[in-house]
C-alpha positions as CSV (number, residue, x, y, z in Angstrom):
1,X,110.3,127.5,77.8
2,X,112.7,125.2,75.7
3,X,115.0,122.6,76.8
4,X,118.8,122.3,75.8
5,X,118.6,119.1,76.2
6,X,116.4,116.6,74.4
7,X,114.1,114.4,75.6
8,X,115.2,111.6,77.3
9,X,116.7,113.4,80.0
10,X,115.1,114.5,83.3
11,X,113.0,117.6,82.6
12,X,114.7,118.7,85.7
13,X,118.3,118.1,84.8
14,X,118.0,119.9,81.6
15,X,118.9,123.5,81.1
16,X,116.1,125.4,80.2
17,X,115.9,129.1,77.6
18,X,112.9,131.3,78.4
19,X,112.2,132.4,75.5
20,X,112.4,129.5,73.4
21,X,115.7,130.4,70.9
22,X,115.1,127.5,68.7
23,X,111.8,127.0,67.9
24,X,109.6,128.9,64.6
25,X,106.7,131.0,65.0
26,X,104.4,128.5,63.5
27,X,105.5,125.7,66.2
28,X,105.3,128.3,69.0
29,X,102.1,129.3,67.8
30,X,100.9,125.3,67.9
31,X,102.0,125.0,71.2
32,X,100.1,128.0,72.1
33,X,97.1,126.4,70.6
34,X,97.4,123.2,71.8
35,X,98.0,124.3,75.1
36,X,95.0,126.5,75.5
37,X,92.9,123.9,74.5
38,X,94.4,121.3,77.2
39,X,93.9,123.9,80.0
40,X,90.4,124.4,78.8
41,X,89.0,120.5,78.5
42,X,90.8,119.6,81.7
43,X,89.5,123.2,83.3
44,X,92.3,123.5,85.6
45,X,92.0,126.3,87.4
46,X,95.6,128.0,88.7
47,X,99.0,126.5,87.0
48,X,99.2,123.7,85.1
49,X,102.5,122.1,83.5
50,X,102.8,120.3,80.2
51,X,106.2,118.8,78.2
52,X,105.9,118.7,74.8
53,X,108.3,116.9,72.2
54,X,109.3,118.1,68.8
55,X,110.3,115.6,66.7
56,X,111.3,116.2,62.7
57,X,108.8,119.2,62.8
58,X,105.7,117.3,64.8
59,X,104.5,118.0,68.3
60,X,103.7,115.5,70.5
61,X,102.7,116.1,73.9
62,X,104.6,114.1,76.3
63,X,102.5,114.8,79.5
64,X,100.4,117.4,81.2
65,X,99.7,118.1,85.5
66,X,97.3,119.8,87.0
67,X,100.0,121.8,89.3
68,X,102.8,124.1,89.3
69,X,106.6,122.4,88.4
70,X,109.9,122.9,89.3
71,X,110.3,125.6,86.8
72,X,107.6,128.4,87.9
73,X,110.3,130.3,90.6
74,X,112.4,130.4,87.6
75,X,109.9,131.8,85.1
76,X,108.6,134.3,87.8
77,X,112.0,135.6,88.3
78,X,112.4,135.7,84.4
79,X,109.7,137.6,83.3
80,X,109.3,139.8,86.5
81,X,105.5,138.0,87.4
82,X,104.7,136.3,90.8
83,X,103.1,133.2,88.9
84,X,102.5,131.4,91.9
85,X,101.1,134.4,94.1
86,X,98.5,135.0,91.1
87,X,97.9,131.3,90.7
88,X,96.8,131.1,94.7
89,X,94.3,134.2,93.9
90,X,92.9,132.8,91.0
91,X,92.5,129.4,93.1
92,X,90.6,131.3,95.6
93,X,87.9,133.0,93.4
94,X,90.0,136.0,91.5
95,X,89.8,135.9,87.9
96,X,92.7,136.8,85.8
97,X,91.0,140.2,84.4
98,X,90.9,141.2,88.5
99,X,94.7,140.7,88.8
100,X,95.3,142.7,85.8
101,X,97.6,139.6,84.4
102,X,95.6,139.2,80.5
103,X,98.5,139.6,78.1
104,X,101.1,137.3,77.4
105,X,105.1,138.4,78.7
106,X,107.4,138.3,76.2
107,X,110.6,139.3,77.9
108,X,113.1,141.3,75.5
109,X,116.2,139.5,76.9
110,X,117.4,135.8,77.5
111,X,117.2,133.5,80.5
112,X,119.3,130.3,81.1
113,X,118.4,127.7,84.0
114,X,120.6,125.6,84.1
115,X,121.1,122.6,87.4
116,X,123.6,121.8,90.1
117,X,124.8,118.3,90.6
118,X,126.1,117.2,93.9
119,X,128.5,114.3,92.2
120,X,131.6,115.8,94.1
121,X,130.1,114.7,96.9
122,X,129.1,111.0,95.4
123,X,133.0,109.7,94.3
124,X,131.2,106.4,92.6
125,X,128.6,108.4,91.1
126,X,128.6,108.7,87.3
127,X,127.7,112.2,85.9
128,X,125.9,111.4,82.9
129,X,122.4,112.4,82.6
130,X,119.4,110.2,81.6
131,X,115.6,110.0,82.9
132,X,116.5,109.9,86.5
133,X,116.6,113.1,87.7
134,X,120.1,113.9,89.9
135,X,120.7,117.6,90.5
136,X,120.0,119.0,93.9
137,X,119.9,122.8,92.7
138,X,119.7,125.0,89.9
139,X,121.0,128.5,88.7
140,X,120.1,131.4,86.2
141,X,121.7,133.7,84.1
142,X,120.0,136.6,82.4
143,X,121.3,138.6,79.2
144,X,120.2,139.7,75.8
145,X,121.9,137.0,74.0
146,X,121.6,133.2,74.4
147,X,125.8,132.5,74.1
148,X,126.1,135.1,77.3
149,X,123.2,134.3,79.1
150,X,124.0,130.4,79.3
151,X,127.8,131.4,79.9
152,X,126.7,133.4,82.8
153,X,124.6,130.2,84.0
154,X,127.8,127.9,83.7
155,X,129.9,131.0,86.2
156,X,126.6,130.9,88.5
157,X,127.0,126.7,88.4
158,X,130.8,126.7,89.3
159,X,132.3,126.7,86.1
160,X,134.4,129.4,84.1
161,X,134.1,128.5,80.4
162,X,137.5,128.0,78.6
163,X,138.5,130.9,76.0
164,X,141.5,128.9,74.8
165,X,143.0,125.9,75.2
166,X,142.7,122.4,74.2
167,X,139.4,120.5,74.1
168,X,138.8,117.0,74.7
169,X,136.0,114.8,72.5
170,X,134.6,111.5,72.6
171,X,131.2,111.1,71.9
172,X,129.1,107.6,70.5
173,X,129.2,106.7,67.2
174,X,125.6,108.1,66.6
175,X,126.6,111.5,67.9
176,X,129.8,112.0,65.6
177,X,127.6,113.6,63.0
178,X,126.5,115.8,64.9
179,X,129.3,116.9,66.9
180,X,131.0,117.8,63.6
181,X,130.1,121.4,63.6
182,X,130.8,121.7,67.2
183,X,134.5,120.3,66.6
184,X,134.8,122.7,63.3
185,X,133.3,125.9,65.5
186,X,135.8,125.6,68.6
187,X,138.7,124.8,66.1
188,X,137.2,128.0,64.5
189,X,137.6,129.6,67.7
190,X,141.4,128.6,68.5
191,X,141.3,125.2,70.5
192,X,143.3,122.3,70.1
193,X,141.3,119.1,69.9
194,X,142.3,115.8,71.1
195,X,140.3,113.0,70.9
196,X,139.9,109.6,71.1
197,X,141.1,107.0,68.2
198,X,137.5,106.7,66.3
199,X,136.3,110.3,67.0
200,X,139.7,112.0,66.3
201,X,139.3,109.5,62.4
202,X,136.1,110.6,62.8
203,X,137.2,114.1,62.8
204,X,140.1,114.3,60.8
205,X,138.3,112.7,57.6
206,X,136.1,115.7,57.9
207,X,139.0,118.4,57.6
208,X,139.2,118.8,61.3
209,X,142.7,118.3,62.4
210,X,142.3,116.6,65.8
211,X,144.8,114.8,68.0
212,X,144.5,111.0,69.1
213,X,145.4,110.1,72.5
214,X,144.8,106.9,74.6
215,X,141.6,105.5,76.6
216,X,142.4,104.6,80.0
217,X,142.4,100.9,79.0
218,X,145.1,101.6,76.1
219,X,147.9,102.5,77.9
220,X,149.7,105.7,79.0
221,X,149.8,108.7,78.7
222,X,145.7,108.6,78.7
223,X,143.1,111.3,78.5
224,X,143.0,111.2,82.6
225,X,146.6,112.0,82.8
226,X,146.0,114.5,80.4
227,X,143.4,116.0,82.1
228,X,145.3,115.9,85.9
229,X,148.4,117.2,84.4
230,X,146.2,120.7,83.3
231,X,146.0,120.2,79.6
232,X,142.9,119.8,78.6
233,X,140.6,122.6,79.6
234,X,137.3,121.4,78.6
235,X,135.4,118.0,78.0
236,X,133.1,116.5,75.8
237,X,132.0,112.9,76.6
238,X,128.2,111.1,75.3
239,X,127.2,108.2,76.0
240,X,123.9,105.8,75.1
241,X,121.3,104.7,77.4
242,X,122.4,103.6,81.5
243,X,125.7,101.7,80.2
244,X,128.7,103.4,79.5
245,X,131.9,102.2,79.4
246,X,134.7,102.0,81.8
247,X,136.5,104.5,79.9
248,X,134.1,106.5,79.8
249,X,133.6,106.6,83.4
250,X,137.3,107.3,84.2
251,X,137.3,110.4,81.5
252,X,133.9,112.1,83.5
253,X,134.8,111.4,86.6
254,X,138.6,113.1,85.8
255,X,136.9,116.1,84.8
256,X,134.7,116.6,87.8
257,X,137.7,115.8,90.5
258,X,139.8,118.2,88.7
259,X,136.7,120.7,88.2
260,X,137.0,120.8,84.6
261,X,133.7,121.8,82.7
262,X,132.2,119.3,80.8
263,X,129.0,118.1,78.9
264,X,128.0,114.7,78.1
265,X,125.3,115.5,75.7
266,X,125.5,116.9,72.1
267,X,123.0,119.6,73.0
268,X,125.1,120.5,76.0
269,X,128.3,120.5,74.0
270,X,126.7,123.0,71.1
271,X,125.6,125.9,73.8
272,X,129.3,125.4,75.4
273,X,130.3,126.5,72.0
274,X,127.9,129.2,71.7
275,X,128.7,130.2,75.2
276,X,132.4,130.3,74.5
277,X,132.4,132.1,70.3
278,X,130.1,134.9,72.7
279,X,132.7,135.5,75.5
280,X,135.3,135.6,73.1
281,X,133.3,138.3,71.0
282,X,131.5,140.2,73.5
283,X,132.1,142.7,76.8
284,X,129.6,141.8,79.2
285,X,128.1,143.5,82.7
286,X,125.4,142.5,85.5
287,X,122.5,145.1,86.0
288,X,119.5,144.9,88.3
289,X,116.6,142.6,87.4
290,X,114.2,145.3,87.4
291,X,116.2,146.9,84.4
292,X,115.4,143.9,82.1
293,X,111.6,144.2,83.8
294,X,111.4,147.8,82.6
295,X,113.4,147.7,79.3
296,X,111.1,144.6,78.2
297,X,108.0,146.9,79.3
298,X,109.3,150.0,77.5
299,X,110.4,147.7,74.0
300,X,107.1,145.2,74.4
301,X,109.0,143.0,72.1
302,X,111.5,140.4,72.2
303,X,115.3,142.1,71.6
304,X,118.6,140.2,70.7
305,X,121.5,142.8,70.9
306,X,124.0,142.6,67.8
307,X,127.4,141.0,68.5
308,X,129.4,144.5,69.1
309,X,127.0,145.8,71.8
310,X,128.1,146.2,75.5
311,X,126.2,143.4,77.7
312,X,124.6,143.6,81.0
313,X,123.6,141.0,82.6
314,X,121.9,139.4,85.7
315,X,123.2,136.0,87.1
316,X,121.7,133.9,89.7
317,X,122.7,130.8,92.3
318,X,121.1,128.8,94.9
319,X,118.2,126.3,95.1
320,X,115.6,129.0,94.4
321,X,117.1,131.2,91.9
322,X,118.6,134.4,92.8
323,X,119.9,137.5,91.4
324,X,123.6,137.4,91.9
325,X,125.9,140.4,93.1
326,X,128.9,139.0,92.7
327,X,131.2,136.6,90.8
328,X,129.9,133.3,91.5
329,X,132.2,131.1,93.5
330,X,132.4,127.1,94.1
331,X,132.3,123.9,92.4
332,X,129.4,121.2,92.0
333,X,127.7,121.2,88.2
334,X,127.2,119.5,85.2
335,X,127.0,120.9,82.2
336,X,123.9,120.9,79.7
337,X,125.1,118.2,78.9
């Protein structure tokens, strides 16, 4: 399972892809390894949990417990195995051969966890994430394509993506690299970008026509007046470390008191895109959990359905996630990011 989010954040405040979309088969293959051999020196016997790091192609292990995390209802509902009902069993003398449970499940289509924030509910709270962990919930969405299976996880979290519009960006100096291709994709797609001052130079020197406007501290109009007067649909605010600045503050808070989605990581902000280039290209449905069970079965590998096909889809809400029937209704997220 692979974060969207890199480390540094709370594991639990990070969306989370099962499979990993990212990662090569000789890294997945290493983690397989590595893995294996942790389980077998410490000779834990039911679930274990272990975060690993990948850093400029080299895996480092971050930490390993002997017990089941946050994450094993999710998986469990992913790949259509009771993890923790086989764990118990094995616990109590059962060996995995018993059970029937010897093969690894690759599913053939994409699941998004992504968390629920209660800041609506905390006015002086700032929603930007960092190593203590602050959502209260989490949600899934299921599809056979990353861009509509994390859009469906935004819905199931409270938010509807934009498909047009104007986006707002600021982001720290050491993110403005790489929020470059995130700018040039959603200009790509047909949004107008304002910014502030050194992002929108940032931006502009890079062919990317982008729009300056005001901090809160510079005068008016500002980007929070922007953003209660309806015109600006989406956000896109980073920040370094537990300080941030005023301005900063006012901009993220804004956004969640007028329920506009936002991200405050550079992670976050490039599945937004993906999410939103997807929605724009694609028709998409919800089907029965059991459909993706079976079809994975029947395929045995992993699938990722071209661009043109029809989606179906399964999206979830609630603490414990949940197959949803419904559109998803409500507000109270945060963005990966």
């Amino acid at each position: 399972m692979e974060h969207i989010e890199e480390a540094g954040i709370h594991s639990g405040d990070s969306a989370c892809v099962l499979p990993p979309f990212s990662f090569s088969a000789d890294l997945l293959r290493t983690i397989e390894k590595q893995t294996r051999m942790l389980a077998r020196e410490l000779g834990v016997v039911g679930l274990m949990n272990i975060q690993y790091a990948v850093k400029d192609g080299v895996l480092y292990c971050l930490e390993v417990n002997p017990r089941a995390s946050r994450t094993v209802p999710f998986v469990s509902k992913a790949i259509g195995v009771p993890l923790a009902k086989i764990a118990t069993k094995v616990m109590l003398g059962k060996s995995l051969r018993e059970l029937g449970f010897t093969e690894k499940v690759v599913p053939g289509h994409i699941s998004v966890k992504e968390s629920v924030f209660p800041f609506n509910r905390f006015p002086n709270a700032d929603i930007i994430l960092g190593p203590e962990m602050k959502s209260t919930g989490e949600v899934m969405g299921i599809d056979r394509t990353f861009g509509i299976a994390f859009a469906k996880s935004q819905m199931a979290a409270g938010f509807q993506l934009p498909l047009e519009g104007t986006v707002f960006i600021s982001v720290h100096d050491v993110h403005k690299e790489k929020m470059v291709p995130v700018a040039r994709d959603l200009k790509r797609m047909g949004f107008r970008i304002l910014a502030t001052r050194g992002t929108a130079a940032y931006l502009n020197a890079r062919g990317i026509r982008s729009e300056a406007i005001c901090k809160v501290s510079e005068g008016r109009p500002h980007v929070v007046d922007f953003i209660k007067n309806g015109d600006i649909h989406l956000v896109i605010n980073t920040g370094i470390g537990r300080r941030s600045s005023q301005d900063a503050y006012h901009i993220r808070r804004g956004a969640l008191v007028y329920n506009i989605p936002y991200t405050t990581t550079v992670a976050g902000a490039r599945a937004v895109s993906e999410a939103i280039g997807a929605l724009q290209k694609e028709e998409w449905q919800v089907c029965p959990l059991q459909e993706y069970y079976n079809q994975g079965k029947a395929s045995g590998v992993r699938h990722q359905a071209s661009g043109k096909e029809k989606k179906k889809a399964a999206v979830g809400g609630g603490r414990k996630p949940q197959a949803a029937r419904s559109k998803p209704q409500g507000k109270g997220k945060m963005s990966r990011a």
